[in-house]
N, C-alpha and C positions, 0 to 999 in steps of 0.2 A: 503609792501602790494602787489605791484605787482608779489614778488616774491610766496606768500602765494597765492595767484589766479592762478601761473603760475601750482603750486601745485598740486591744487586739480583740475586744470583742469584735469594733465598731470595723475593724483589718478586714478578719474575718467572715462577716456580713459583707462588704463589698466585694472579696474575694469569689466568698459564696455566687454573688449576684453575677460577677464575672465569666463565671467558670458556665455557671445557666447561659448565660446568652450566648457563650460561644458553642455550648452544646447545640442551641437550638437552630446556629449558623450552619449546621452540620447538614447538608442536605435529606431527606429523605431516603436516596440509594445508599448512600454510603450507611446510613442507619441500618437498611436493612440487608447490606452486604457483612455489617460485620455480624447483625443475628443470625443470619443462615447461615453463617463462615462454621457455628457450634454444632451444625447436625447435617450428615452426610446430603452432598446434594440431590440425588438419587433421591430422595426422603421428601423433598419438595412435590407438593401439588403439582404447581406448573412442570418439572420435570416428568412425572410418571403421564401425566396429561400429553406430554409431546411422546413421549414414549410407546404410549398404544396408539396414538395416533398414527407415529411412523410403522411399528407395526403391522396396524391395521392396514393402511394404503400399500404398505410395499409387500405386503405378504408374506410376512419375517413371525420365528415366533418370538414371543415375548420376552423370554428370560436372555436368547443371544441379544437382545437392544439391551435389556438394562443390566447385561455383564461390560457391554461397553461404557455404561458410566458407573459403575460401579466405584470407581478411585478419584470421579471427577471433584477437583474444588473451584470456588472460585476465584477468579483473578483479579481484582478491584484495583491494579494497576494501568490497566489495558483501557481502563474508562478516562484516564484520566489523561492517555495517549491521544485516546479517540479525540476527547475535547480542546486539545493546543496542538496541531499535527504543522509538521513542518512548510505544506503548500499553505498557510494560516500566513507564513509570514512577505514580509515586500520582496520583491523581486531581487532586490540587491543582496539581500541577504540568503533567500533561497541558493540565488545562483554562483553565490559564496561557497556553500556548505557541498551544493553537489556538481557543479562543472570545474573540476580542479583539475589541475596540470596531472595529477597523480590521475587519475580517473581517466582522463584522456591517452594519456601513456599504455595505461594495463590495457584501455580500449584497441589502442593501435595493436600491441601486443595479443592480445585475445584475437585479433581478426587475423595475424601471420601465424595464429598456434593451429586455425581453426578456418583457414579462407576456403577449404573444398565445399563445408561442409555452409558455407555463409553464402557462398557464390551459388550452391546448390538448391538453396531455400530461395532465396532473391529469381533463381529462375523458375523456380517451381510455383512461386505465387505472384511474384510479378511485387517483393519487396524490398526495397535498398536494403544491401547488408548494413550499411552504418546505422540506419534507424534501430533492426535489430539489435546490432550488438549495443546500442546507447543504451534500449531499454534494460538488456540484462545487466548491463553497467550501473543504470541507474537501481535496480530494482535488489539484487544482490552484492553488487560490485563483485560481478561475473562470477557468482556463484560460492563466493569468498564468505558470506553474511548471508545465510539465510535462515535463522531460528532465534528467537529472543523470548517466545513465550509457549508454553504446552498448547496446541491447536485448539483439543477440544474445552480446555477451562478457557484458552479466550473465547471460543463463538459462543459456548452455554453462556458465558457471563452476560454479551454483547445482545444476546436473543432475548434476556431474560431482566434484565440491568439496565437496557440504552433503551428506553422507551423512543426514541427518534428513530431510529433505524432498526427497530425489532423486529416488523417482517422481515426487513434483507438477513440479516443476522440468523432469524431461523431459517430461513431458508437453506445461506450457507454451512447452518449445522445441521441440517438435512443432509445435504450432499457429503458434507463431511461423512456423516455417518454411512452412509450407500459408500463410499471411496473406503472406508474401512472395510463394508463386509466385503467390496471385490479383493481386498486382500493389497490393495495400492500404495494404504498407511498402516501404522498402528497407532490406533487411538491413544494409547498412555503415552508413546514415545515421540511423539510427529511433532514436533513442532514449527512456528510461523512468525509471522506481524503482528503486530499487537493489532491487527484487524483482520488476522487468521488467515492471512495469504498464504501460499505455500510453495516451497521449493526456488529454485533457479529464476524464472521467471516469476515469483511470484503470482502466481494466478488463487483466484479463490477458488475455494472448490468445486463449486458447481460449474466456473471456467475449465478447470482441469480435466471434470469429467466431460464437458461440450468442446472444448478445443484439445485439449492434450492429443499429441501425433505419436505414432511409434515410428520415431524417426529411423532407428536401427531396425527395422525391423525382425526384433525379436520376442514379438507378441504381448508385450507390456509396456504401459507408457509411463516412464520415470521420471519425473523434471527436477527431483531432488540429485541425482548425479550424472545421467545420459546425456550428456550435450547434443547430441544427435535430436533427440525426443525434445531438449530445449530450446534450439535453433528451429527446427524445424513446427513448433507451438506457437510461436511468438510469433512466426514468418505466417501461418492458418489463420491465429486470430486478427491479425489485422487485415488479411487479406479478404476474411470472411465480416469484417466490419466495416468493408466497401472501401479500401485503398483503393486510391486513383494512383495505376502504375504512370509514370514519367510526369507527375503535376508538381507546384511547388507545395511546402508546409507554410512556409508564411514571410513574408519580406518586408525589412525596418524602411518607415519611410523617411525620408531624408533631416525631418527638424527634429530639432530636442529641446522641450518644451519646458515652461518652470511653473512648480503649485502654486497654483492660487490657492489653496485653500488649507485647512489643518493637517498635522503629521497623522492622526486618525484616519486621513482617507489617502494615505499612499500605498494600500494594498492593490494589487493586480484589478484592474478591470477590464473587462471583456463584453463586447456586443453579441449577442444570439442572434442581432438583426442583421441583414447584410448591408455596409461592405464589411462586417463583423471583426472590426476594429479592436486591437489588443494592446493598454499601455500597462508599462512596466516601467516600476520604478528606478531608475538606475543608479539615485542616489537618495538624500532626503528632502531635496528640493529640487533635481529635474526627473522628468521622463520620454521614454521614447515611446513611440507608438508603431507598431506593427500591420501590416494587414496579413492576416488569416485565412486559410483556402481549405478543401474539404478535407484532406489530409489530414491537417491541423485538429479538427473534431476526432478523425478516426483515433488520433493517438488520446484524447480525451475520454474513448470508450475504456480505456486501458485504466487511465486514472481519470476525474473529472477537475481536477486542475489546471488552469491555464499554465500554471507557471512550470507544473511537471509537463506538460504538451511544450512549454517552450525551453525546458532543459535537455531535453529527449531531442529535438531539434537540434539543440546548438551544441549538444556533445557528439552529436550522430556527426554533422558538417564538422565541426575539430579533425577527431577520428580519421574521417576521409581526408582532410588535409594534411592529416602528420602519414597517413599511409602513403599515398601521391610525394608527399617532400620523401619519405626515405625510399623510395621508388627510383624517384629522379636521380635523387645524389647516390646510389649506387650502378647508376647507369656510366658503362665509360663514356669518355670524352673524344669528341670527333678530333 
């Protein structure tokens, strides 16, 4: 008996010890996302702090900002997106998950539902339709997927929580909240990406309010349902991010090469120097190597990933060839 006491003491003491050390494994945020989770976040310093600020700068009164967060909480999911995001992974696997037969299809399909309005923007800014429509493919899958988390509990968390990228983060809870008072979103019901993008296109919100087009022109610019106002967004901002009309995005050059070195470094690399050189993993022991051209950056203002810059390429070029093949083959024959 004694010895059975001796036991569960000696259990429970390591147990004890256990349980400590994994607490203390527990980062700091995550500590102090689940203590602020207990009292309205409106109630935080740093909250009422950004609050008169905005305020003050925008010339708002005080109680219309903090009716806007009033019901805000936070989303301690969104952090955890932030930190393993899908451009994280090798090129063979990225290009797995988003240049699919399905995706290329609805592509082709999205451009015969929608070609006045794709041919319209391409002449308007001097942008390939297919690049466009890749990106709303890639970024919504045309509009199908656009909301996974409440906008403003992601950017408050991301401003307030991601100490890495806090300026950008308030900033675009800044804009968010100016997109609210013009009446654009509502704040409780909007939702985004789990890095607060929003709508069709996906744009952040201070994108939305610096590019967003009233493509219809019917005095407001939508990019949650207006395709008009979404074709013609995507078609401004790249145009206004120095698209080079008729140049190429980027061309594989001929070898295909095998790692020297460990599966740790088969992630995407890319040169900043020029001839600003792009290898992509194709398998987990070759790669090809790409050359890159000014294009290829523009679509990187969009995203900063090479490997989204070189999905957005090769589903936009797809696209254009499944359009051209059912073009031909419904042509009669001489």
């Amino acid at each position: 008996m004694k010895k059975n006491k001796a036991f569960y003491t000696t259990s429970f003491f390591i147990l004890s010890i256990i349980l400590m050390a994994a607490s203390l494994m527990v980062t700091p945020l995550y500590q102090k996302l689940v203590l602020t989770k207990k009292r309205p976040v409106i109630e935080t310093a740093a909250i009422q702090s950004f609050i008169h600020q905005y305020a003050k700068k925008h010339h708002q009164p005080l109680p219309k900002i903090e009716k806007i967060f009033s019901n805000v909480h936070w989303i301690p999911q969104v952090i955890d997106k932030m930190n393993t995001p899908y451009e994280a992974k090798p090129w063979y696997s990225y290009h797995h998950l988003l240049v699919t037969s399905k995706r290329i299809r609805h592509g082709i399909d999205f451009y015969k539902h929608h070609k006045k309005l794709l041919l319209q923007a391409e002449k308007q800014y001097q942008v390939p339709w297919p690049i466009i429509t890749a990106i709303i493919g890639l970024e919504s899958n045309y509009g199908h997927i656009q909301a996974h988390y409440q906008t403003l509990g992601t950017l408050t968390t991301l401003a307030f929580h991601y100490p890495k990228r806090a300026k950008f983060f308030k900033q675009e809870l800044e804009a968010f909240v100016t997109l609210s008072l013009k009446k654009v979103v509502n704040p409780k019901l909007t939702g985004g990406s789990y890095a607060g993008a929003l709508g069709m296109p996906q744009f952040m919100p201070s994108s939305y309010l610096r590019y967003g087009v009233d493509g219809n022109h019917n005095h407001k610019i939508d990019l949650f349902h207006s395709l008009p106002d979404v074709i013609a967004s995507v078609a401004y901002y790249l145009h206004q991010n120095k698209w080079h009309p008729n140049q190429p995005i980027a061309q594989p050059l001929a070898s295909i090469h095998h790692f020297k070195d460990t599966p740790a470094n088969y992630h995407t690399r890319w040169s900043t120097q020029p001839p600003r050189l792009l290898m992509l993993a194709i398998n987990h022991k070759q790669y090809q190597t790409w050359r890159t051209y000014p294009n290829f950056r523009v679509i990187m203002t969009y995203n900063k990933s090479p490997n989204y810059a070189m999905a957005a390429t090769q589903l936009a070029s797809l696209i254009a060839q499944g359009v051209t093949k059912q073009k031909l083959s419904t042509q009669p024959n001489d």
